[in-house]
PyMOL Python script that loads the backbone (N, CA, C, O; Angstrom):
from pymol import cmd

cmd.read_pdbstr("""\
ATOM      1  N   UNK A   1     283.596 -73.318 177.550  1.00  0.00           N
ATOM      2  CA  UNK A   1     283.065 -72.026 177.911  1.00  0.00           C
ATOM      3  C   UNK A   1     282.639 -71.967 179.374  1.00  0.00           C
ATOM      4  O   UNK A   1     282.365 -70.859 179.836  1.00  0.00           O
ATOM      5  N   UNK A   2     282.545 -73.195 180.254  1.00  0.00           N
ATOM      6  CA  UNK A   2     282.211 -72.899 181.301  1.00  0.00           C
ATOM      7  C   UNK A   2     283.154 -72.765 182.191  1.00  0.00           C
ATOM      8  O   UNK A   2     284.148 -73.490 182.223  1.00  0.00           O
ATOM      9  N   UNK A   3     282.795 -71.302 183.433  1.00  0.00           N
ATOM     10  CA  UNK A   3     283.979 -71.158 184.198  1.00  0.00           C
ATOM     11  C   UNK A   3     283.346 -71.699 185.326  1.00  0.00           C
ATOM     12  O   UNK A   3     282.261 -72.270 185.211  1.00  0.00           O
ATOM     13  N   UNK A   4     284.150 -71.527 186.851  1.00  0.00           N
ATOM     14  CA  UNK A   4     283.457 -71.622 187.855  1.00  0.00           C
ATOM     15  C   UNK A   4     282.628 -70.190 188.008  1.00  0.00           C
ATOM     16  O   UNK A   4     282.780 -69.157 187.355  1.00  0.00           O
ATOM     17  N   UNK A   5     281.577 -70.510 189.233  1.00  0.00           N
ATOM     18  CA  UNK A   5     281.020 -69.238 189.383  1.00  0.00           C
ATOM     19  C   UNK A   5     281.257 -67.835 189.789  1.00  0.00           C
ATOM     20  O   UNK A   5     280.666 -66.797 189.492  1.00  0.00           O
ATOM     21  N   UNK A   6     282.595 -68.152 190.783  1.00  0.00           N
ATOM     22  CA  UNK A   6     283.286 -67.200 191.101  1.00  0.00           C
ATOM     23  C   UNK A   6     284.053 -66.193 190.167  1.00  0.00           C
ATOM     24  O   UNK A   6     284.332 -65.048 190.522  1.00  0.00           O
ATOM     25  N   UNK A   7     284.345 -66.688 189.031  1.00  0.00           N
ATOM     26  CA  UNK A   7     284.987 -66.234 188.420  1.00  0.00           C
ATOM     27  C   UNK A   7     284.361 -65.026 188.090  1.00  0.00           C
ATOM     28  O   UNK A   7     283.130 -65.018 188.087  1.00  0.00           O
ATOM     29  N   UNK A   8     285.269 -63.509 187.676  1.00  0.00           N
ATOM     30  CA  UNK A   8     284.681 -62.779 186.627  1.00  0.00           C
ATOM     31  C   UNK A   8     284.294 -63.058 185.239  1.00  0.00           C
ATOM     32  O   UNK A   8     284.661 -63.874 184.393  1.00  0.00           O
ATOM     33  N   UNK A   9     283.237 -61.898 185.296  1.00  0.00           N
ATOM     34  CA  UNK A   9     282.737 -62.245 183.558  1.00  0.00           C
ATOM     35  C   UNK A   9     283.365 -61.300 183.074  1.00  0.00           C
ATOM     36  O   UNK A   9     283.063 -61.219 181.884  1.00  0.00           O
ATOM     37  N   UNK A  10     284.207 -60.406 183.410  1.00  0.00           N
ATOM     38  CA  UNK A  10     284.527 -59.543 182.019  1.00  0.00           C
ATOM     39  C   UNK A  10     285.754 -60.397 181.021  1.00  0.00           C
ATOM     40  O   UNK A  10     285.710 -60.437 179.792  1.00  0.00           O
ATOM     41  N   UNK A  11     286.476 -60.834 181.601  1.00  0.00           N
ATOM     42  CA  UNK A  11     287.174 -61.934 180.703  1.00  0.00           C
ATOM     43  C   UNK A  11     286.413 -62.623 179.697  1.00  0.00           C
ATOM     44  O   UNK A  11     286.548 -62.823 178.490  1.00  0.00           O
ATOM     45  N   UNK A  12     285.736 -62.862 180.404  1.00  0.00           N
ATOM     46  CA  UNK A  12     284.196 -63.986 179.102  1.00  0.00           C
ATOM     47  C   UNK A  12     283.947 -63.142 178.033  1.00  0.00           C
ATOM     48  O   UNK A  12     284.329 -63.391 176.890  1.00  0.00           O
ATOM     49  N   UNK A  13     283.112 -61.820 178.462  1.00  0.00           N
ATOM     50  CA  UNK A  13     282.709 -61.065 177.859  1.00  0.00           C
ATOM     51  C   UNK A  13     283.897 -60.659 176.658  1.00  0.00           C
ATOM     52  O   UNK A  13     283.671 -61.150 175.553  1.00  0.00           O
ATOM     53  N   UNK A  14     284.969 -59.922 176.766  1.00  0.00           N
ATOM     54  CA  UNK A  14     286.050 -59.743 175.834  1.00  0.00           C
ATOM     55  C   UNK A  14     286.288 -60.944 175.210  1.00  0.00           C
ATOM     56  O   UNK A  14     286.381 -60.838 173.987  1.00  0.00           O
ATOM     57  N   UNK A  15     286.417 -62.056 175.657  1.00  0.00           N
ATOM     58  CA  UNK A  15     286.680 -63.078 174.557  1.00  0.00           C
ATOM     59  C   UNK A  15     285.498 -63.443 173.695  1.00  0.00           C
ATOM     60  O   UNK A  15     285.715 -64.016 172.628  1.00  0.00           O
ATOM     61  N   UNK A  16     284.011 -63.101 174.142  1.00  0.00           N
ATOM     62  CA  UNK A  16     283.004 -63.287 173.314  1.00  0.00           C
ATOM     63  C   UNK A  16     283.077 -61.960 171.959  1.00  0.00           C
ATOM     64  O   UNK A  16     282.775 -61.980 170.766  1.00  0.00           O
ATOM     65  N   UNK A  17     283.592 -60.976 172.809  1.00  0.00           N
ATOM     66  CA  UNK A  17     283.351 -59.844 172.082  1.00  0.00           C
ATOM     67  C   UNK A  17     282.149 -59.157 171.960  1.00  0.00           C
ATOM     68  O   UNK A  17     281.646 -58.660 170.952  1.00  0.00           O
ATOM     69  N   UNK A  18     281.642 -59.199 173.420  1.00  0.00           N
ATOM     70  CA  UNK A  18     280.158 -58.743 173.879  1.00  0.00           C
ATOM     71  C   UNK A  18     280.717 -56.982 174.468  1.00  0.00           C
ATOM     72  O   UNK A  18     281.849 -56.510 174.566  1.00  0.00           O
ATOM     73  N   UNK A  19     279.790 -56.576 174.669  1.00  0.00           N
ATOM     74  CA  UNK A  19     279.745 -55.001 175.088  1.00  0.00           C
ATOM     75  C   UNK A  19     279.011 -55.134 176.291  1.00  0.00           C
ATOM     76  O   UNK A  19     278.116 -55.978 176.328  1.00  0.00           O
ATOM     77  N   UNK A  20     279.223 -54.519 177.159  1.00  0.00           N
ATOM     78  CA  UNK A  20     278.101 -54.188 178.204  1.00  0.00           C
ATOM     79  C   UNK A  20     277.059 -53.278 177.670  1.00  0.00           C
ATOM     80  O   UNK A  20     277.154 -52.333 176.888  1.00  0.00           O
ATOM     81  N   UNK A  21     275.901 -53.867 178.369  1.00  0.00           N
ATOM     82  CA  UNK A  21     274.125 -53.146 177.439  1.00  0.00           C
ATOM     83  C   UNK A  21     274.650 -51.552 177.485  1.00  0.00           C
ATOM     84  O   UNK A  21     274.430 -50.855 176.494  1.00  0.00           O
ATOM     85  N   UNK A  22     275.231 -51.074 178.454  1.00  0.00           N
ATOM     86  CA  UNK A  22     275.389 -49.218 178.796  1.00  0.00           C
ATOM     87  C   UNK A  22     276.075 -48.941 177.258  1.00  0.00           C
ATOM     88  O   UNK A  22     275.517 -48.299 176.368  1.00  0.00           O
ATOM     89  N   UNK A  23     277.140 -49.446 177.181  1.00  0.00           N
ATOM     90  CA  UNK A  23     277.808 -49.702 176.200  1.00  0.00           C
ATOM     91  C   UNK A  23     277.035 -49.719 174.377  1.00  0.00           C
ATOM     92  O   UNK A  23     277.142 -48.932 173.436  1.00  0.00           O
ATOM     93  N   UNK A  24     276.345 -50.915 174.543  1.00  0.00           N
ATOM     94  CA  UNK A  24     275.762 -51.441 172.881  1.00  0.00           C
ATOM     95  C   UNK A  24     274.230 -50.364 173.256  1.00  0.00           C
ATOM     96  O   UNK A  24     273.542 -50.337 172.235  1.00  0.00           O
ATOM     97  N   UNK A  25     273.751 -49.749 174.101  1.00  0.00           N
ATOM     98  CA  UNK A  25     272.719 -48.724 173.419  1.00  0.00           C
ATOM     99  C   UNK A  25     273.623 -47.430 172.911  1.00  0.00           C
ATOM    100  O   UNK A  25     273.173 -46.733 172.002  1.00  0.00           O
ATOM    101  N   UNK A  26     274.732 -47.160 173.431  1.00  0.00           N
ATOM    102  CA  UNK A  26     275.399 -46.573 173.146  1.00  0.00           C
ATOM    103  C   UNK A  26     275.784 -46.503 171.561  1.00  0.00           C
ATOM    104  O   UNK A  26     275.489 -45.602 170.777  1.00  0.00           O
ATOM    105  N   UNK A  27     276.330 -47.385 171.369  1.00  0.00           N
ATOM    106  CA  UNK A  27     276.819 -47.816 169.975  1.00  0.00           C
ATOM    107  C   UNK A  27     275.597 -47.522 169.026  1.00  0.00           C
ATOM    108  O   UNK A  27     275.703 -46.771 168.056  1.00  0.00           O
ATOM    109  N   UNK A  28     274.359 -48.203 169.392  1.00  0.00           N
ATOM    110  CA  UNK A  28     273.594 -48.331 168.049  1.00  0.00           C
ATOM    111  C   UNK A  28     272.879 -46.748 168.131  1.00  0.00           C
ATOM    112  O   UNK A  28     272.463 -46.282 167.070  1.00  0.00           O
ATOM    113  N   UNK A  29     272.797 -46.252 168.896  1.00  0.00           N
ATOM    114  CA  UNK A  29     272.756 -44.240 168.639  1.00  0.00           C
ATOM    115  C   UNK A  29     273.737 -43.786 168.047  1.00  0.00           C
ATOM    116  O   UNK A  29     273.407 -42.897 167.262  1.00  0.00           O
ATOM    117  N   UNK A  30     275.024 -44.038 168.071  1.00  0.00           N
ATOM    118  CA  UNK A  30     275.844 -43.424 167.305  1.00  0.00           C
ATOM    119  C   UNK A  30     275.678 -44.132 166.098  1.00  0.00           C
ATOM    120  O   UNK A  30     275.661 -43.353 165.144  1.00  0.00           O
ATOM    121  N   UNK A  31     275.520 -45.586 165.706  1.00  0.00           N
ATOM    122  CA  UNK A  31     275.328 -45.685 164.215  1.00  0.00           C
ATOM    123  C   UNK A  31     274.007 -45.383 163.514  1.00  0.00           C
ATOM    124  O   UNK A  31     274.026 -45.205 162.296  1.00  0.00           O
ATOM    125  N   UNK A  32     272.618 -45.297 164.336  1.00  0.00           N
ATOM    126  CA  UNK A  32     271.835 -44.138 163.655  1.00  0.00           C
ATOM    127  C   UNK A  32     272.361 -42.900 163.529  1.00  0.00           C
ATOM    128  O   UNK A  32     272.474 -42.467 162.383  1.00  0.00           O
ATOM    129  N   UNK A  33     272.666 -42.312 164.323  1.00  0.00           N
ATOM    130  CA  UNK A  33     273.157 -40.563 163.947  1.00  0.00           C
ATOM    131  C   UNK A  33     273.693 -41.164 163.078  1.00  0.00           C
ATOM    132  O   UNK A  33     272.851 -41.661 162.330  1.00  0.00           O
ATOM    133  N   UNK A  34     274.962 -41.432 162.714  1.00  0.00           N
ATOM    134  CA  UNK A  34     275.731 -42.032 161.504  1.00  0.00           C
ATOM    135  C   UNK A  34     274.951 -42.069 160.618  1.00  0.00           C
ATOM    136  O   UNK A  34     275.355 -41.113 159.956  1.00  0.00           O
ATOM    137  N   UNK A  35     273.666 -42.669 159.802  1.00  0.00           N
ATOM    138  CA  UNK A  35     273.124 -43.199 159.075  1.00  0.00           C
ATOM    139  C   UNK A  35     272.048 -41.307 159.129  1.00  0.00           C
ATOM    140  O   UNK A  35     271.972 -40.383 158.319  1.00  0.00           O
ATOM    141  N   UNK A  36     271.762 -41.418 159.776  1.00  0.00           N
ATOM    142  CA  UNK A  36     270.786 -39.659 160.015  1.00  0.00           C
ATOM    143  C   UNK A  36     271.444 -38.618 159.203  1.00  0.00           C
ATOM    144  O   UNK A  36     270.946 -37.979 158.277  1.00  0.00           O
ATOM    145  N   UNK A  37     273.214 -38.507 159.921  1.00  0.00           N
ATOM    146  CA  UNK A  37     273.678 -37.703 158.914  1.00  0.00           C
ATOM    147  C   UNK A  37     273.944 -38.265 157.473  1.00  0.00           C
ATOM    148  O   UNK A  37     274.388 -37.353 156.775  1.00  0.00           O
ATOM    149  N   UNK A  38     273.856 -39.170 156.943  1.00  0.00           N
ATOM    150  CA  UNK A  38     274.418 -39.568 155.908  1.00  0.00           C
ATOM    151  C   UNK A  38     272.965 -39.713 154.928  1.00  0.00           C
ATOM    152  O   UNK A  38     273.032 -39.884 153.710  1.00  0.00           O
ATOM    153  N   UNK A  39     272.009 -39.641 155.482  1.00  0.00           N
ATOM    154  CA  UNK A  39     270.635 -39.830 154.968  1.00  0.00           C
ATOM    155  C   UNK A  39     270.454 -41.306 154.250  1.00  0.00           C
ATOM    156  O   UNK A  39     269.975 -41.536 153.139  1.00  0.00           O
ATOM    157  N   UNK A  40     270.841 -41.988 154.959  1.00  0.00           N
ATOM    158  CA  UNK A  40     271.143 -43.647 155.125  1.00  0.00           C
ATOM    159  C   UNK A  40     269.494 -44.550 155.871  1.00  0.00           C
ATOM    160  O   UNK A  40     268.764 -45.464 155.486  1.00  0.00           O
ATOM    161  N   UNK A  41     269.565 -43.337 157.475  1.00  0.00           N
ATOM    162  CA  UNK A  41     268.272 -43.848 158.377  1.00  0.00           C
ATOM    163  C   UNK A  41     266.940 -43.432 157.873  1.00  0.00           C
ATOM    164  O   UNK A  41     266.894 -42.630 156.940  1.00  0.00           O
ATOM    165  N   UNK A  42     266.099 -43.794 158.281  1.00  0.00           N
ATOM    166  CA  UNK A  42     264.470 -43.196 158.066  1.00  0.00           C
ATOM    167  C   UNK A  42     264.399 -41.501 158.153  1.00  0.00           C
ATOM    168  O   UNK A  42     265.227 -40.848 158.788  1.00  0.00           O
ATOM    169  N   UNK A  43     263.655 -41.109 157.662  1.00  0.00           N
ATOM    170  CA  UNK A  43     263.132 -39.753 157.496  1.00  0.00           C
ATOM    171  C   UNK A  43     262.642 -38.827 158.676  1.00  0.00           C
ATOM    172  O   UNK A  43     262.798 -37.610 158.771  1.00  0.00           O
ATOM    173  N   UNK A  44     261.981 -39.732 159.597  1.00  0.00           N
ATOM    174  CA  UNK A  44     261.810 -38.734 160.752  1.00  0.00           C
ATOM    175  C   UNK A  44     263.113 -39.123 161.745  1.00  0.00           C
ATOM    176  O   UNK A  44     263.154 -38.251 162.612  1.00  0.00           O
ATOM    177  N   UNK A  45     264.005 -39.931 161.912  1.00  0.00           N
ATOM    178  CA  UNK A  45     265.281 -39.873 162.271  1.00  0.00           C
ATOM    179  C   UNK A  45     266.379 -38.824 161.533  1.00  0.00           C
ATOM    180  O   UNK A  45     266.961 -38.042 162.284  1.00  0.00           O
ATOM    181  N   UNK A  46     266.590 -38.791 160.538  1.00  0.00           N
ATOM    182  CA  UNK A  46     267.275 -37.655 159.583  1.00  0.00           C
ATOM    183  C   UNK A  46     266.801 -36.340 160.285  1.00  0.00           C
ATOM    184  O   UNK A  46     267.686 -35.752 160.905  1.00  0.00           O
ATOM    185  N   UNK A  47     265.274 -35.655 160.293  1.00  0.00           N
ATOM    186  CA  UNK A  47     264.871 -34.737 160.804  1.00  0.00           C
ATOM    187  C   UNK A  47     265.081 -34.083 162.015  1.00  0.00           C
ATOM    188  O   UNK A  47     265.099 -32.861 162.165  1.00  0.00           O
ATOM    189  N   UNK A  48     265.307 -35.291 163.242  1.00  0.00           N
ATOM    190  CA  UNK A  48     265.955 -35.224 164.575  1.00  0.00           C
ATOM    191  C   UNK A  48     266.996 -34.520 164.161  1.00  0.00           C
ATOM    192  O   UNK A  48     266.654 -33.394 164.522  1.00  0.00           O
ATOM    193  N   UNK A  49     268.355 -34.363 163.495  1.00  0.00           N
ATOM    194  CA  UNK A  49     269.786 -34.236 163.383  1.00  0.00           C
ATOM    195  C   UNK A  49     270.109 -33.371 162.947  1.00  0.00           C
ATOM    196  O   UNK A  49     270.231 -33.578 161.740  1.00  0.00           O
ATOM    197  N   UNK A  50     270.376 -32.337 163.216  1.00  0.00           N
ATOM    198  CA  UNK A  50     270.726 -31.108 162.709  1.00  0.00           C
ATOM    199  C   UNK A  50     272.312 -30.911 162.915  1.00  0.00           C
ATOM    200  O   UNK A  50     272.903 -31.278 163.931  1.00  0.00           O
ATOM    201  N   UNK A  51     272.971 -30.229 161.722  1.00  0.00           N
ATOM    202  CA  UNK A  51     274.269 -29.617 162.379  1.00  0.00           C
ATOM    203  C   UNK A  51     274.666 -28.510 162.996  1.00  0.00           C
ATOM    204  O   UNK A  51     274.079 -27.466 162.710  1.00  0.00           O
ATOM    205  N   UNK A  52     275.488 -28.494 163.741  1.00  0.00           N
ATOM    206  CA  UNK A  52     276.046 -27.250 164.335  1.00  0.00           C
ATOM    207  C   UNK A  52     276.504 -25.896 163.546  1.00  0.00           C
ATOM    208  O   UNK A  52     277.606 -25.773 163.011  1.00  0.00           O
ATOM    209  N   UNK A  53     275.750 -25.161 163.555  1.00  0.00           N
ATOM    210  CA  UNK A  53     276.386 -23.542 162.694  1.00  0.00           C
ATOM    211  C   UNK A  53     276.033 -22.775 163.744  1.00  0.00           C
ATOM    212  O   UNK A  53     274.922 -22.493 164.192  1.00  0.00           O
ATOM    213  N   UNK A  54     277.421 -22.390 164.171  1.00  0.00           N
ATOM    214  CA  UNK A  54     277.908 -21.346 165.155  1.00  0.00           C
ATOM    215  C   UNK A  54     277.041 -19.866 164.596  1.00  0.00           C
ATOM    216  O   UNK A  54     276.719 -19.843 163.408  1.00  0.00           O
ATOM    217  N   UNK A  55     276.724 -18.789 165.390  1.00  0.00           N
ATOM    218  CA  UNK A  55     276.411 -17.237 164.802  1.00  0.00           C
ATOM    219  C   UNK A  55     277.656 -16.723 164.375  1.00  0.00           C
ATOM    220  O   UNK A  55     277.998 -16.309 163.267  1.00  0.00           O
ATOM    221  N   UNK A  56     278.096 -16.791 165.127  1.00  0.00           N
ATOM    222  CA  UNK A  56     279.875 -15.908 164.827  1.00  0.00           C
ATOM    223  C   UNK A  56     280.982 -17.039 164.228  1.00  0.00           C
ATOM    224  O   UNK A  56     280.902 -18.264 164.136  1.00  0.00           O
ATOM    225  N   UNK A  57     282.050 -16.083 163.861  1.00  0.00           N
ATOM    226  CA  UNK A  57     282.787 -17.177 163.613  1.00  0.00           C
ATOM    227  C   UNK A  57     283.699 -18.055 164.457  1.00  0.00           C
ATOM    228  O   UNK A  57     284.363 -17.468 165.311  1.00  0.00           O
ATOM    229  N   UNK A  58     283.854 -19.592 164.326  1.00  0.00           N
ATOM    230  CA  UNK A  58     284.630 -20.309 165.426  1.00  0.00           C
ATOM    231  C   UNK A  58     285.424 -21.459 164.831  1.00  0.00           C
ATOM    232  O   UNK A  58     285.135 -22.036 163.783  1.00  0.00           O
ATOM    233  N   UNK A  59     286.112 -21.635 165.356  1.00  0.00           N
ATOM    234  CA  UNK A  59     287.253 -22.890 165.070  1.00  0.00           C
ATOM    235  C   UNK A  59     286.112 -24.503 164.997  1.00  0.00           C
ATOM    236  O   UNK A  59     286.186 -25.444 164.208  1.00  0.00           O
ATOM    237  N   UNK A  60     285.330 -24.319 165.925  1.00  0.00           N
ATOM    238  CA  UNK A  60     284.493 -25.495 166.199  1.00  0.00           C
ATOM    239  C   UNK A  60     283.237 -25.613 164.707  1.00  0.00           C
ATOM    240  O   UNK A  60     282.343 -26.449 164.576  1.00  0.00           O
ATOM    241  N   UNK A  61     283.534 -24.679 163.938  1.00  0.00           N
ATOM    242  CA  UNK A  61     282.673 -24.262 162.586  1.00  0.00           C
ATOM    243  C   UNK A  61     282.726 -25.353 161.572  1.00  0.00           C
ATOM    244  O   UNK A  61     281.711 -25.917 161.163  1.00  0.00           O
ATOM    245  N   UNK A  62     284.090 -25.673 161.127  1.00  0.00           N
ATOM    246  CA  UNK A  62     284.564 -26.663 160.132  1.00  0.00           C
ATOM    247  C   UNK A  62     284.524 -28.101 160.732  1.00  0.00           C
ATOM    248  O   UNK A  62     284.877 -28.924 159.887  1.00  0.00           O
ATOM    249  N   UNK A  63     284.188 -28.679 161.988  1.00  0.00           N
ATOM    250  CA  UNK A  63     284.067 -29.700 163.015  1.00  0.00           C
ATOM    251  C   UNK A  63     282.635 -30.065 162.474  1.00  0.00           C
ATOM    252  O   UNK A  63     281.728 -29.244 162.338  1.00  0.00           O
ATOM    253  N   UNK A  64     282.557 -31.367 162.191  1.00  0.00           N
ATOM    254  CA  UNK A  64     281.267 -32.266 161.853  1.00  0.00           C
ATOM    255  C   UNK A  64     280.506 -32.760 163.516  1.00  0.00           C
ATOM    256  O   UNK A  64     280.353 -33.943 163.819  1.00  0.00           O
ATOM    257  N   UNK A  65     280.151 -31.726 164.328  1.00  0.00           N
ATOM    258  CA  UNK A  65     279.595 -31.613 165.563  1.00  0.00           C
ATOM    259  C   UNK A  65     278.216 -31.260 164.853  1.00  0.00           C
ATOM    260  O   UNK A  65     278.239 -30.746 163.734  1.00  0.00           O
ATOM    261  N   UNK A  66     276.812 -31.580 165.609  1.00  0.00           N
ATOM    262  CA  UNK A  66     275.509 -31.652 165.979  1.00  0.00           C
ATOM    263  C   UNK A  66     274.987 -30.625 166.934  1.00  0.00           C
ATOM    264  O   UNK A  66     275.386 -30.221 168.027  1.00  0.00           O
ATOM    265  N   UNK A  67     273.967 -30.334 166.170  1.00  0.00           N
ATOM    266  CA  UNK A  67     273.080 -29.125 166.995  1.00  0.00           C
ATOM    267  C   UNK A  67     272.752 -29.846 168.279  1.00  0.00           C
ATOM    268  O   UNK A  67     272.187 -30.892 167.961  1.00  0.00           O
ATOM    269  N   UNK A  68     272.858 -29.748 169.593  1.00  0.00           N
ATOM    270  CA  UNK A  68     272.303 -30.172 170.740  1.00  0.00           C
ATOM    271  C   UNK A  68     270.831 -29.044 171.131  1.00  0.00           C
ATOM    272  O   UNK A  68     270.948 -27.841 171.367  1.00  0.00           O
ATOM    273  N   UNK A  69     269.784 -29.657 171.118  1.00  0.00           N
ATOM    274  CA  UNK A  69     268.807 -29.316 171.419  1.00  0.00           C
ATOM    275  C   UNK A  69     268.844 -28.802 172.936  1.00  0.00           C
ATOM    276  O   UNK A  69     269.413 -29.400 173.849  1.00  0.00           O
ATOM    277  N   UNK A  70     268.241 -27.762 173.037  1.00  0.00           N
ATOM    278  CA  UNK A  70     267.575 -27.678 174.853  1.00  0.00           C
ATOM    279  C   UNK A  70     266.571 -28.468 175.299  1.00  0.00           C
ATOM    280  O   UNK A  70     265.546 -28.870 174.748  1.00  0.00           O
ATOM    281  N   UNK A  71     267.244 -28.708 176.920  1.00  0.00           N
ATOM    282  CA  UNK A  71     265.274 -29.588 177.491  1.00  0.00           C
ATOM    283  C   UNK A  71     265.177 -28.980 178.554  1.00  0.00           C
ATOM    284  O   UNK A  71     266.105 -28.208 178.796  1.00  0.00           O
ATOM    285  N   UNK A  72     264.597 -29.032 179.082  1.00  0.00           N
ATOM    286  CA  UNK A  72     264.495 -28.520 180.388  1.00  0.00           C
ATOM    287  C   UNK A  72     264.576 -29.763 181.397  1.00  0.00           C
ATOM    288  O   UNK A  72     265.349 -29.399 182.283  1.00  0.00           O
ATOM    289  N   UNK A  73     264.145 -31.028 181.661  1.00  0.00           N
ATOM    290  CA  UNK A  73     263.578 -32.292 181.810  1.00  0.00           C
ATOM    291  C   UNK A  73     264.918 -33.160 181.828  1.00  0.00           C
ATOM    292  O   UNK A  73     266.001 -33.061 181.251  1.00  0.00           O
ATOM    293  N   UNK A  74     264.363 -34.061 182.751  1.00  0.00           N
ATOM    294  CA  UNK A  74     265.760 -34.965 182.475  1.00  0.00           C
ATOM    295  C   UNK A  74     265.181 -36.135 181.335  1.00  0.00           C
ATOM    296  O   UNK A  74     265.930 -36.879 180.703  1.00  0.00           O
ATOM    297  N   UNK A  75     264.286 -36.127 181.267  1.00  0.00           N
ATOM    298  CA  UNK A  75     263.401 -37.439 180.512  1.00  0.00           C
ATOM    299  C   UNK A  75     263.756 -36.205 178.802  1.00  0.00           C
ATOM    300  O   UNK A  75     263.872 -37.007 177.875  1.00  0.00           O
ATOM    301  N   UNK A  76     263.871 -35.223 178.423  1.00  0.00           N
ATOM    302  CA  UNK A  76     263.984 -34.507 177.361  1.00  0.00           C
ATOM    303  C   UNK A  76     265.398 -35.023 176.902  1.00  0.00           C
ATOM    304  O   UNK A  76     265.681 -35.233 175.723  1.00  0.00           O
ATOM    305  N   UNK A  77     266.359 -35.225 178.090  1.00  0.00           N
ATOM    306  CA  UNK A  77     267.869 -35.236 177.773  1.00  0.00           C
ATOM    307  C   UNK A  77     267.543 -36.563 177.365  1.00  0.00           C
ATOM    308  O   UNK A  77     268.309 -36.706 176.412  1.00  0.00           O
ATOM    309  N   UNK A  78     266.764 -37.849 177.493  1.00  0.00           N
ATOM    310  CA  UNK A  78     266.867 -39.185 176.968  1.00  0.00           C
ATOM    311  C   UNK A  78     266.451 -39.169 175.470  1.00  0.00           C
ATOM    312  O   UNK A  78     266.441 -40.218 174.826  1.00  0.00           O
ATOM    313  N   UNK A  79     266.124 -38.032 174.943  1.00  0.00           N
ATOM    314  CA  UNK A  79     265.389 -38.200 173.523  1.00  0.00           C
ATOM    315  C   UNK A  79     266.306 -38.480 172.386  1.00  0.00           C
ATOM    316  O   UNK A  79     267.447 -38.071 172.605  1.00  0.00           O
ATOM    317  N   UNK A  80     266.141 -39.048 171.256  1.00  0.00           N
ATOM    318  CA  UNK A  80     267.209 -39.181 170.625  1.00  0.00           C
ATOM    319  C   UNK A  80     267.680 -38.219 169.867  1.00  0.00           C
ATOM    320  O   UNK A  80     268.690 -38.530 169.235  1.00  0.00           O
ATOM    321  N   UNK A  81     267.293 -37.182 169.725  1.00  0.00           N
ATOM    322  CA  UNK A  81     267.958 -35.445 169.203  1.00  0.00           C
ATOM    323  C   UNK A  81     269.142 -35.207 170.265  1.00  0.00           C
ATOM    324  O   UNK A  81     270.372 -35.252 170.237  1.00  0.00           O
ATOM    325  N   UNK A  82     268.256 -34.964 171.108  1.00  0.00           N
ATOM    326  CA  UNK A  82     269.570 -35.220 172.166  1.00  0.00           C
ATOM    327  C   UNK A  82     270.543 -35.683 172.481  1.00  0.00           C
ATOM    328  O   UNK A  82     271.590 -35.058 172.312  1.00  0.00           O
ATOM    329  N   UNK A  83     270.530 -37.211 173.171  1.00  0.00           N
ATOM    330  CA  UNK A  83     271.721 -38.235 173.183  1.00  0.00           C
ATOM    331  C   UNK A  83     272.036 -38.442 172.239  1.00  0.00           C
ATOM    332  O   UNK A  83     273.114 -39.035 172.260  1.00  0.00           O
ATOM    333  N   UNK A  84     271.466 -38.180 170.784  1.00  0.00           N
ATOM    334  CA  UNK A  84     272.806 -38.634 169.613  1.00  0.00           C
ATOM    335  C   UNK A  84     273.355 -37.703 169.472  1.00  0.00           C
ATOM    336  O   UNK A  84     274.464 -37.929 168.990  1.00  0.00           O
ATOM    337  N   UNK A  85     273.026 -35.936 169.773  1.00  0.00           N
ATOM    338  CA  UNK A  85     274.126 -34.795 169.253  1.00  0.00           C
ATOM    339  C   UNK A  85     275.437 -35.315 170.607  1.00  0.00           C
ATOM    340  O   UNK A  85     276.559 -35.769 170.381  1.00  0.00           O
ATOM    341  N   UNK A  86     274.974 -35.123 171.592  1.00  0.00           N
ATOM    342  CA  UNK A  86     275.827 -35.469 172.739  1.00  0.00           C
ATOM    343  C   UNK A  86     276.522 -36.614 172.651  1.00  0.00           C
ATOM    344  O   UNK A  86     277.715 -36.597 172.954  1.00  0.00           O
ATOM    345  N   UNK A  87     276.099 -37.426 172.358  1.00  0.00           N
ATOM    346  CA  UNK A  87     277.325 -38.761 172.036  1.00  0.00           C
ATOM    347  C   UNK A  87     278.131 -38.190 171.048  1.00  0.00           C
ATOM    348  O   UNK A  87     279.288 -37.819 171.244  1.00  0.00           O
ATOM    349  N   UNK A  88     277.451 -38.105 169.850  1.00  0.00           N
ATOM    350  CA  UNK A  88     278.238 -37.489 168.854  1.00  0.00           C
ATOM    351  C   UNK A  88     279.340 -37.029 169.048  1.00  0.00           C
ATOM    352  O   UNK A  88     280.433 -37.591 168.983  1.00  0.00           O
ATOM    353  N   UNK A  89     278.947 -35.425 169.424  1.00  0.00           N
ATOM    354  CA  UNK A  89     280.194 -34.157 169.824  1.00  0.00           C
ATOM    355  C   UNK A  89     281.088 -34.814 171.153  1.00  0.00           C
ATOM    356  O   UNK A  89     282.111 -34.306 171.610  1.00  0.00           O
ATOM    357  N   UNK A  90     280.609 -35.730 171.512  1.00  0.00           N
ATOM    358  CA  UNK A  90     282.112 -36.602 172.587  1.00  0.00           C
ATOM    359  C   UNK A  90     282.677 -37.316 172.110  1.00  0.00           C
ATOM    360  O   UNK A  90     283.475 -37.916 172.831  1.00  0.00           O
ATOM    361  N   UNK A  91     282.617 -37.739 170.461  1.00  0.00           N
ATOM    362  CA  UNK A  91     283.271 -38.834 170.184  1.00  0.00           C
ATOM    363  C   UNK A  91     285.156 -37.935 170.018  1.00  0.00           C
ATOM    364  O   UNK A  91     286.144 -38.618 169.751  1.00  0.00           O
TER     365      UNK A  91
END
""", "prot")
cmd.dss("prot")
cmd.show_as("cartoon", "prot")
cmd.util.cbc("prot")
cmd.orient("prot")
């Protein structure tokens, strides 16, 4: 396992089968939402998660997309109501 120092780590990394951290906080928000919608996670996580129901009618209606909350704040956009509808609806 040892390279020289020069070397890159993303080679390492793929053969470990590691994620970059940006990456694995990533992941484990989408498998709470996962578990939120499925009523799998805790109770005040479930409560965060709402689904998307359009007023009118839309193609995006029958789509298993998430209510995205408003913030005003950039520290509001870090909340997890937030970044999990938004990860979500990008998957």
């Amino acid at each position: 396992m040892r390279s020289p120092r020069s070397d890159s780590a993303t080679p390492l990394l793929r053969e470990l089968h590691w994620l970059p951290i940006v990456c694995r906080v990533d992941l484990k928000l989408l498998v709470f939402t996962y578990k939120a919608m499925h009523n799998d996670a805790p109770v005040y996580l479930c409560e965060l998660v709402g689904p998307y129901q359009p007023t009118k009618t839309l193609r995006s209606a029958n789509k298993n997309m998430l209510e995205v909350k408003r913030t005003r704040t950039k520290a509001g956009d870090c909340s997890f109501a937030v970044a999990a509808a938004s990860l979500w609806n990008n998957l």
